[in-house]
PyMOL Python script that loads the backbone (N, CA, C, O; Angstrom):
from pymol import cmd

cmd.read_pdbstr("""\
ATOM      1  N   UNK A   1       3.592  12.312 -16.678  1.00  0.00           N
ATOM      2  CA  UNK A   1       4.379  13.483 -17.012  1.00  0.00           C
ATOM      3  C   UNK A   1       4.901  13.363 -18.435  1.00  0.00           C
ATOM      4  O   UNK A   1       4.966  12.242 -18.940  1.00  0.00           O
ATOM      5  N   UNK A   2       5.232  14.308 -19.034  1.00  0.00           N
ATOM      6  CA  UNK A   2       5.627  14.417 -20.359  1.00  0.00           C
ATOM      7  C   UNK A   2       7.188  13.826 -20.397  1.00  0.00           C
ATOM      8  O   UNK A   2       7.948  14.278 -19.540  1.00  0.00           O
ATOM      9  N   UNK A   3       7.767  12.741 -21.435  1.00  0.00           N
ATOM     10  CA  UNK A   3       8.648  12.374 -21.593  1.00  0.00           C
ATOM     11  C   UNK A   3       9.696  13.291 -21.881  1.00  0.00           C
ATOM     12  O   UNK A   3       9.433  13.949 -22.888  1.00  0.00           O
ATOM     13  N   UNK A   4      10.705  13.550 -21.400  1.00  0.00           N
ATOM     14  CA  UNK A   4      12.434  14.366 -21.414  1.00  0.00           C
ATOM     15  C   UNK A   4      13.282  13.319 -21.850  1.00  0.00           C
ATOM     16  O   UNK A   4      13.259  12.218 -21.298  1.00  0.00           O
ATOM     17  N   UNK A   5      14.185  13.640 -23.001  1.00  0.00           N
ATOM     18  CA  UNK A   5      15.616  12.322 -23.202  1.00  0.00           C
ATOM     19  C   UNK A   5      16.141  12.632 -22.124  1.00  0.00           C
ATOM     20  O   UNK A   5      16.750  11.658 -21.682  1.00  0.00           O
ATOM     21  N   UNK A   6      16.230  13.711 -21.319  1.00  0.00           N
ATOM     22  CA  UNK A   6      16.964  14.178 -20.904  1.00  0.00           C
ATOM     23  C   UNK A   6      16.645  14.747 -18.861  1.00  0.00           C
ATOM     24  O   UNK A   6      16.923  15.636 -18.056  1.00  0.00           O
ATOM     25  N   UNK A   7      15.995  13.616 -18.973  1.00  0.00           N
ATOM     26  CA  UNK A   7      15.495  13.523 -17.208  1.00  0.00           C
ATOM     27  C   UNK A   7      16.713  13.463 -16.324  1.00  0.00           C
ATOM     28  O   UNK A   7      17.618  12.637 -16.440  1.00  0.00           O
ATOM     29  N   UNK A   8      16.620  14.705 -15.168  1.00  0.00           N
ATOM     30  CA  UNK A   8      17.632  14.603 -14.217  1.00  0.00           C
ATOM     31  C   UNK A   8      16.933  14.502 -12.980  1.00  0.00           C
ATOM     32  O   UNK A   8      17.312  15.225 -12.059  1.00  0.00           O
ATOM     33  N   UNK A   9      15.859  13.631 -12.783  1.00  0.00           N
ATOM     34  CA  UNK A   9      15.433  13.564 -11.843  1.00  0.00           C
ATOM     35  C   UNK A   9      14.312  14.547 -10.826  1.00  0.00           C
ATOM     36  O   UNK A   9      13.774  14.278  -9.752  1.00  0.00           O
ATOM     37  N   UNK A  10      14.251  15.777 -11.701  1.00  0.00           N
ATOM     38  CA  UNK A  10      13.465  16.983 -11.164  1.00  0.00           C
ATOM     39  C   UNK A  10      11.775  16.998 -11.798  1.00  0.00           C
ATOM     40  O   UNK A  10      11.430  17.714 -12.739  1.00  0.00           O
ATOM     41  N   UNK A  11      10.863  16.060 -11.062  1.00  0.00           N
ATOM     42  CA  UNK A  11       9.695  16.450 -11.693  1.00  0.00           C
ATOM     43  C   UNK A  11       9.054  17.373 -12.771  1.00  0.00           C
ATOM     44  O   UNK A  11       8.382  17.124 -13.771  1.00  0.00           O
ATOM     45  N   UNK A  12       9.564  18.684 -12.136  1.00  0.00           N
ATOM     46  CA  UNK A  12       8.684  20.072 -12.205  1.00  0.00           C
ATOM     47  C   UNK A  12       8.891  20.172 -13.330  1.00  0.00           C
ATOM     48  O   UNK A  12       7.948  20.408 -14.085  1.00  0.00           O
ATOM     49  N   UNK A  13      10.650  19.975 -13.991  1.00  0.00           N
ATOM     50  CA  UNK A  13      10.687  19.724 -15.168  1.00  0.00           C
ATOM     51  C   UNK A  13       9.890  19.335 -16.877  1.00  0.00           C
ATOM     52  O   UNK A  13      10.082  19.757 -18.018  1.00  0.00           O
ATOM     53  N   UNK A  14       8.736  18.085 -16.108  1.00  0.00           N
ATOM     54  CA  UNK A  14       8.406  17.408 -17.041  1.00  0.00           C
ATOM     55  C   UNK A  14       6.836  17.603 -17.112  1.00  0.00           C
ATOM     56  O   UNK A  14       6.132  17.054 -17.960  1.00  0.00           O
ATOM     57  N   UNK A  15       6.206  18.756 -15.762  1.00  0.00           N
ATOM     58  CA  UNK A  15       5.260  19.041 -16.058  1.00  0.00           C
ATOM     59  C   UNK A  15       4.485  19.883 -17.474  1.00  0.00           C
ATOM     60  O   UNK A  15       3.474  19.635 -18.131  1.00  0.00           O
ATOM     61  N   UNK A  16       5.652  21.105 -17.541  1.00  0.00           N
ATOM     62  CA  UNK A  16       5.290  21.857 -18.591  1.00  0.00           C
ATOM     63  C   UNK A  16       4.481  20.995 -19.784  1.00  0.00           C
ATOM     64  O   UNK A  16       4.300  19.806 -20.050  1.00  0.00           O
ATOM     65  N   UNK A  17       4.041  22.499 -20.432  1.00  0.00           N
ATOM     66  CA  UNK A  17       3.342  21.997 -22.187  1.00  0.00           C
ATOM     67  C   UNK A  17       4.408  21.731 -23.070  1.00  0.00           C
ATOM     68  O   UNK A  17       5.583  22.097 -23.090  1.00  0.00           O
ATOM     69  N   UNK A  18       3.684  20.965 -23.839  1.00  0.00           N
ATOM     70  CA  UNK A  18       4.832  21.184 -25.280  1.00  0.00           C
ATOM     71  C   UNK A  18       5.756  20.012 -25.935  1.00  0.00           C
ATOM     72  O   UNK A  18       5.578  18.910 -25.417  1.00  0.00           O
ATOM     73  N   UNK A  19       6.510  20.057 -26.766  1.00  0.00           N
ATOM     74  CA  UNK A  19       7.136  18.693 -26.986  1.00  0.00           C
ATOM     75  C   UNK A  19       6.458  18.182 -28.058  1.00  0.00           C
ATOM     76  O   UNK A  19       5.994  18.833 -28.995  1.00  0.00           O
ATOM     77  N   UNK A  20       6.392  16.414 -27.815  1.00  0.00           N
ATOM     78  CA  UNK A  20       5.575  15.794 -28.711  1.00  0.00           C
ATOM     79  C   UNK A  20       4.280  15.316 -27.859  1.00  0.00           C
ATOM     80  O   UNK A  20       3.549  14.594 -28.535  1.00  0.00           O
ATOM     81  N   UNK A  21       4.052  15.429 -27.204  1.00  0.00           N
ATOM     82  CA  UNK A  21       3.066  14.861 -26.437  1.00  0.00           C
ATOM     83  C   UNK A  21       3.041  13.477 -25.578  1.00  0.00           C
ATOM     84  O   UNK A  21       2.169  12.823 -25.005  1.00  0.00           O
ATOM     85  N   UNK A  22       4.228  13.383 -25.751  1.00  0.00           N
ATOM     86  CA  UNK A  22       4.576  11.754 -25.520  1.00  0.00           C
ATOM     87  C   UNK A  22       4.509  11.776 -23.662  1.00  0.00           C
ATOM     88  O   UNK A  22       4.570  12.819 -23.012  1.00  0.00           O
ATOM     89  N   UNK A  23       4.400  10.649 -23.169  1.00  0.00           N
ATOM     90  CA  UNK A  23       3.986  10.482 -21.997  1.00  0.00           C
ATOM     91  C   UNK A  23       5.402   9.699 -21.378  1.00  0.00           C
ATOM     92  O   UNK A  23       6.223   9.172 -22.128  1.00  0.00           O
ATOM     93  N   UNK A  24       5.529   9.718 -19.943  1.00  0.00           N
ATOM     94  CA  UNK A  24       6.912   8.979 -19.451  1.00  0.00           C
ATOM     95  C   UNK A  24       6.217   7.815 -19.251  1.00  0.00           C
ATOM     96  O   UNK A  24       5.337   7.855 -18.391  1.00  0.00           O
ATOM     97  N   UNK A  25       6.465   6.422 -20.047  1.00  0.00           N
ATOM     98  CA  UNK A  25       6.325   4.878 -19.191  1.00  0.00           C
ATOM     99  C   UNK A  25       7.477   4.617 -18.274  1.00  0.00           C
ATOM    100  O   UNK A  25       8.599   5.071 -18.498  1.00  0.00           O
ATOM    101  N   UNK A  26       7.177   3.870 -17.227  1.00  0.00           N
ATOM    102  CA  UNK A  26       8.159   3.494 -16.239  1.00  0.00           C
ATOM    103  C   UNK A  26       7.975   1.729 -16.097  1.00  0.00           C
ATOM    104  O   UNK A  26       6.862   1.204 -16.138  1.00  0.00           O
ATOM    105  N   UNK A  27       9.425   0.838 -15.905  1.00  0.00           N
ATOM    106  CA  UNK A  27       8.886  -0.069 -15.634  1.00  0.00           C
ATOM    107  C   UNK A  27       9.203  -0.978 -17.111  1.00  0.00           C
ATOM    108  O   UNK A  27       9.343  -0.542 -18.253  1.00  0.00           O
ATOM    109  N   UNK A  28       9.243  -2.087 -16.716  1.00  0.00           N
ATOM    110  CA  UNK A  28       9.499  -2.793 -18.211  1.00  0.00           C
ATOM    111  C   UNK A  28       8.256  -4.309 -18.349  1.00  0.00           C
ATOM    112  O   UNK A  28       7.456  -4.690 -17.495  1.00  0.00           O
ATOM    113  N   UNK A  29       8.424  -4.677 -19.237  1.00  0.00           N
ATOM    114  CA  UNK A  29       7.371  -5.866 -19.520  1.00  0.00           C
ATOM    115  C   UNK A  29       7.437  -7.011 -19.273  1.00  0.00           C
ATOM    116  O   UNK A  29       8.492  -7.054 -18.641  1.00  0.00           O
ATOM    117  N   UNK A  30       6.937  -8.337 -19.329  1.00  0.00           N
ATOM    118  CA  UNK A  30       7.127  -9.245 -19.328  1.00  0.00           C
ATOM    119  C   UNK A  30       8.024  -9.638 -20.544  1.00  0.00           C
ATOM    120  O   UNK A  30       8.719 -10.607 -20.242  1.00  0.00           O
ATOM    121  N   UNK A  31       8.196  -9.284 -21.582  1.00  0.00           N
ATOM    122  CA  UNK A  31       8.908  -9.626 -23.083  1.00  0.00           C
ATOM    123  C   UNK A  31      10.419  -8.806 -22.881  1.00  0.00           C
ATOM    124  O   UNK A  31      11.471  -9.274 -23.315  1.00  0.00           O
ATOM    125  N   UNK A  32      10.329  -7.571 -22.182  1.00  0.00           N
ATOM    126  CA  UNK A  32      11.591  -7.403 -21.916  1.00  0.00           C
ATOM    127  C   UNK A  32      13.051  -7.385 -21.145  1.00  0.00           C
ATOM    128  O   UNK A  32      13.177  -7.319 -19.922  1.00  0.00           O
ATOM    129  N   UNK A  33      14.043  -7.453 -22.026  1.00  0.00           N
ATOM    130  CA  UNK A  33      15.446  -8.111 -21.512  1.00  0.00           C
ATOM    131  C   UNK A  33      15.939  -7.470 -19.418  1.00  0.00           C
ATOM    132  O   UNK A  33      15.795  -6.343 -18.945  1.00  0.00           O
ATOM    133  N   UNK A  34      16.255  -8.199 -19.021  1.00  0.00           N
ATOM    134  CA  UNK A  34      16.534  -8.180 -17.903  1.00  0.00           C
ATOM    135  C   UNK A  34      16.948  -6.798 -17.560  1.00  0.00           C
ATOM    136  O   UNK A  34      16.578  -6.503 -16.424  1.00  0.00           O
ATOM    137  N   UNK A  35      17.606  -5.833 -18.183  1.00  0.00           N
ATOM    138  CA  UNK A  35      18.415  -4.635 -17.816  1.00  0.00           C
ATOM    139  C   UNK A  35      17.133  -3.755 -17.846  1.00  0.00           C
ATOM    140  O   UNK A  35      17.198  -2.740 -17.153  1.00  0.00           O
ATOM    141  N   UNK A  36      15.935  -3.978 -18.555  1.00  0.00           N
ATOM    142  CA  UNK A  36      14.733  -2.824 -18.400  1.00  0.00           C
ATOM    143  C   UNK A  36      13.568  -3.484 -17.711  1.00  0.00           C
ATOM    144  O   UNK A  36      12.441  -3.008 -17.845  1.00  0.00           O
ATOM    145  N   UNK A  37      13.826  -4.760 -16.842  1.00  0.00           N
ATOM    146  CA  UNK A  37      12.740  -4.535 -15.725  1.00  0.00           C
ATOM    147  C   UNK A  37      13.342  -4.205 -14.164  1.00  0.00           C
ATOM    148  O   UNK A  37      14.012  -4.806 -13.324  1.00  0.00           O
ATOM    149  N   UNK A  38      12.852  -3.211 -14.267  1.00  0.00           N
ATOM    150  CA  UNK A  38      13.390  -2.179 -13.281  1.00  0.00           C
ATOM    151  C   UNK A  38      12.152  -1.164 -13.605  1.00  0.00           C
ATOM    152  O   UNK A  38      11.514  -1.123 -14.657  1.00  0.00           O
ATOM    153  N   UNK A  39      11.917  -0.122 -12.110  1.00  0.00           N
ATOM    154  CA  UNK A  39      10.786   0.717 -12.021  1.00  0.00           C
ATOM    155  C   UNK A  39      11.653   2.012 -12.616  1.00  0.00           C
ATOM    156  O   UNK A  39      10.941   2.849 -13.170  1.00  0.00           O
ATOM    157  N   UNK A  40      13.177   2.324 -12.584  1.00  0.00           N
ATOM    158  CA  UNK A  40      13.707   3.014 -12.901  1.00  0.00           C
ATOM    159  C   UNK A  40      13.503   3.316 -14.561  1.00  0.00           C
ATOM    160  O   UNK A  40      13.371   4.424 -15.081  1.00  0.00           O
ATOM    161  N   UNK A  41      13.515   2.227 -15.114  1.00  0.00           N
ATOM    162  CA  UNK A  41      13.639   2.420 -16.559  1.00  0.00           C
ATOM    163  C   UNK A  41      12.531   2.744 -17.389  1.00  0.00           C
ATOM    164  O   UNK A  41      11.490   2.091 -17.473  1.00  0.00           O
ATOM    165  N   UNK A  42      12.918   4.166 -18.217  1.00  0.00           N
ATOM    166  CA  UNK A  42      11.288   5.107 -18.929  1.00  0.00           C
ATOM    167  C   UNK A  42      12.311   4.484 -20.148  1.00  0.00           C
ATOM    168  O   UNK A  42      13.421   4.035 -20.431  1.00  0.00           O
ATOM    169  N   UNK A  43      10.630   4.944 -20.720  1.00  0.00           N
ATOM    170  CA  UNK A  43      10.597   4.777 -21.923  1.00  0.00           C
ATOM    171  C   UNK A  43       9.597   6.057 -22.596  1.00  0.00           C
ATOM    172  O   UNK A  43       9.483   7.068 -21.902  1.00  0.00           O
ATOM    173  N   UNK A  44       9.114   6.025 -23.500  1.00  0.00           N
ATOM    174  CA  UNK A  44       8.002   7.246 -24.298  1.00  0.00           C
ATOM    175  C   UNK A  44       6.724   6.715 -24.867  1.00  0.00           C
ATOM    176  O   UNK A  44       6.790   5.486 -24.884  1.00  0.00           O
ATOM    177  N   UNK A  45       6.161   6.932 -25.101  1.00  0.00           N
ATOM    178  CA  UNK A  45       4.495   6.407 -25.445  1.00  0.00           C
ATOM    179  C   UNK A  45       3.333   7.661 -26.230  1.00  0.00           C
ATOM    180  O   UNK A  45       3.414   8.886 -26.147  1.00  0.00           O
ATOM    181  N   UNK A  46       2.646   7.112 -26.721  1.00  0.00           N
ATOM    182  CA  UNK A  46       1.630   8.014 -27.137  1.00  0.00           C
ATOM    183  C   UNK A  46       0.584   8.102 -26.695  1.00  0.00           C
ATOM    184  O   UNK A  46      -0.229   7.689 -27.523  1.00  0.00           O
ATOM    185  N   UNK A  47      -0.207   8.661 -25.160  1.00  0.00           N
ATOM    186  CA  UNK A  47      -1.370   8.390 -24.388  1.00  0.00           C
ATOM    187  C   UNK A  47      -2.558   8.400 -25.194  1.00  0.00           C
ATOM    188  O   UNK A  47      -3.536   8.472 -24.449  1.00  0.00           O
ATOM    189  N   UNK A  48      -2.886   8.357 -26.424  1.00  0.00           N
ATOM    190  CA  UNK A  48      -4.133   7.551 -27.344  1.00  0.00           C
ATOM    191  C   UNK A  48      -3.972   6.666 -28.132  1.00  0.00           C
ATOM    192  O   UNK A  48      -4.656   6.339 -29.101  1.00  0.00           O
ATOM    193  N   UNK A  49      -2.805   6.143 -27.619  1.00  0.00           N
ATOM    194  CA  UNK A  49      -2.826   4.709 -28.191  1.00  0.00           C
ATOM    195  C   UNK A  49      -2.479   3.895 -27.332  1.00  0.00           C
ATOM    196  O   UNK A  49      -1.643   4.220 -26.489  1.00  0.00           O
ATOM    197  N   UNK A  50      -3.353   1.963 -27.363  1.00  0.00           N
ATOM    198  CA  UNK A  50      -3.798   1.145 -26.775  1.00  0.00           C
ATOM    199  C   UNK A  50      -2.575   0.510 -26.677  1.00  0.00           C
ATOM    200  O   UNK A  50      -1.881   0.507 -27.693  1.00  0.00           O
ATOM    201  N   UNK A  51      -2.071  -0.137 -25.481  1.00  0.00           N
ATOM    202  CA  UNK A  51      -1.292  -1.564 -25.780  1.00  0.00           C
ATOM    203  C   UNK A  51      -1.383  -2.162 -25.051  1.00  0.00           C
ATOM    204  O   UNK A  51      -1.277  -1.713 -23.910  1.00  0.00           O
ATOM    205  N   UNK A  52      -1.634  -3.527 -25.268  1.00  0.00           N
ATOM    206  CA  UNK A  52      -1.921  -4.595 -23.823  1.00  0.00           C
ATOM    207  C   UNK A  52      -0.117  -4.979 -22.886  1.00  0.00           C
ATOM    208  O   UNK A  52       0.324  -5.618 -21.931  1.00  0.00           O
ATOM    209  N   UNK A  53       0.209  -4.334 -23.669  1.00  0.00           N
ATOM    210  CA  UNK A  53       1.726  -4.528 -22.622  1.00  0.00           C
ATOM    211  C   UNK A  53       1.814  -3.588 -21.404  1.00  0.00           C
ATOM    212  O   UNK A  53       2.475  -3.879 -20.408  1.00  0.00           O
ATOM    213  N   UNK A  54       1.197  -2.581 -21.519  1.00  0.00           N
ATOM    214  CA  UNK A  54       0.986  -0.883 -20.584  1.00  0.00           C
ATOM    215  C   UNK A  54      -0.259  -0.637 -19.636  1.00  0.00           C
ATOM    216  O   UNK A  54      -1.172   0.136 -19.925  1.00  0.00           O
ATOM    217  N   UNK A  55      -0.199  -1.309 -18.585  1.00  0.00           N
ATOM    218  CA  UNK A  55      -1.184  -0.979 -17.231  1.00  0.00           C
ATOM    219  C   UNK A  55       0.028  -1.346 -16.335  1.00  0.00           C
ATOM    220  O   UNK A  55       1.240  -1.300 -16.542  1.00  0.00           O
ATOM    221  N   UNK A  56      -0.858  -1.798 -15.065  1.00  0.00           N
ATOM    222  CA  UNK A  56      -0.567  -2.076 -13.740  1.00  0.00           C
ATOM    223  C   UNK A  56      -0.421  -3.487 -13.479  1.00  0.00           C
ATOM    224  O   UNK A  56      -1.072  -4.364 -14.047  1.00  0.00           O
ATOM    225  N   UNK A  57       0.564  -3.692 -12.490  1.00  0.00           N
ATOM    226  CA  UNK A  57       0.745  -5.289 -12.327  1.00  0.00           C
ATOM    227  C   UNK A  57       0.030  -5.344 -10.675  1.00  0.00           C
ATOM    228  O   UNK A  57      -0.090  -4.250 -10.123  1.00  0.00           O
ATOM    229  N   UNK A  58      -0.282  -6.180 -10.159  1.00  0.00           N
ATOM    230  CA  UNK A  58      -0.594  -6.521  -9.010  1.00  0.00           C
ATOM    231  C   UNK A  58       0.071  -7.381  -8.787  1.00  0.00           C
ATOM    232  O   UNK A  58       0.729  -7.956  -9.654  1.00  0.00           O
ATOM    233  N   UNK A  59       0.066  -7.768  -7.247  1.00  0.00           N
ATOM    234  CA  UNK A  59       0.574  -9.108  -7.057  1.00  0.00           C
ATOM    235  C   UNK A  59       0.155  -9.498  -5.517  1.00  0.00           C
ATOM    236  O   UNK A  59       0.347  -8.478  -4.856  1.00  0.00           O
ATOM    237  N   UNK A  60      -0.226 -10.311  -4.860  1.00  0.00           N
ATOM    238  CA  UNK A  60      -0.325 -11.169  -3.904  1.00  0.00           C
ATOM    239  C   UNK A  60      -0.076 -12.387  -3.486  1.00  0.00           C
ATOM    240  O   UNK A  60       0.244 -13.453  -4.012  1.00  0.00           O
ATOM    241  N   UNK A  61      -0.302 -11.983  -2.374  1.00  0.00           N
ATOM    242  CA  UNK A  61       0.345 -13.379  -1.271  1.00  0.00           C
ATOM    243  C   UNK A  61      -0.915 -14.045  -0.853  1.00  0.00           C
ATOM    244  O   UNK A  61      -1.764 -13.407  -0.231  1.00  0.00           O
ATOM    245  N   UNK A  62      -1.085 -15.327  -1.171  1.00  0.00           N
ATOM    246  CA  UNK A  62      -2.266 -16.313  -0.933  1.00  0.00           C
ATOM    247  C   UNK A  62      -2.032 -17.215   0.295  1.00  0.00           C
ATOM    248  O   UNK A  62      -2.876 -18.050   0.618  1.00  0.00           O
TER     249      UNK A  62
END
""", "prot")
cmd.dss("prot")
cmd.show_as("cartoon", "prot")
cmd.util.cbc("prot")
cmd.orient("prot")
């Protein structure tokens, strides 16, 4: 969905066109500080550009 500063929680919101094009990241990294790993915490991004910090984590039980 398209990034809002200003997210109140309402999807439908963030479908529309328009803006900068920027995309919502959710979720924080391995490099970042304790208060932004959380699934809660967005951030903004540019969806044609690469970063090896931005996919999916997996995890299992062996």
């Amino acid at each position: 969905s398209l990034y809002k500063s200003d997210y109140d929680g309402s999807e439908q919101r963030c479908t529309s066109k328009g803006g900068d094009g920027k995309r919502a990241l959710r979720g924080g990294a391995w490099y970042d500080s304790p208060g932004r790993l959380r699934s809660a915490d967005r951030d903004r991004y540019n969806p044609n550009e690469a970063d090896d910090s931005i996919g999916f984590r997996l995890a299992r039980d062996f």
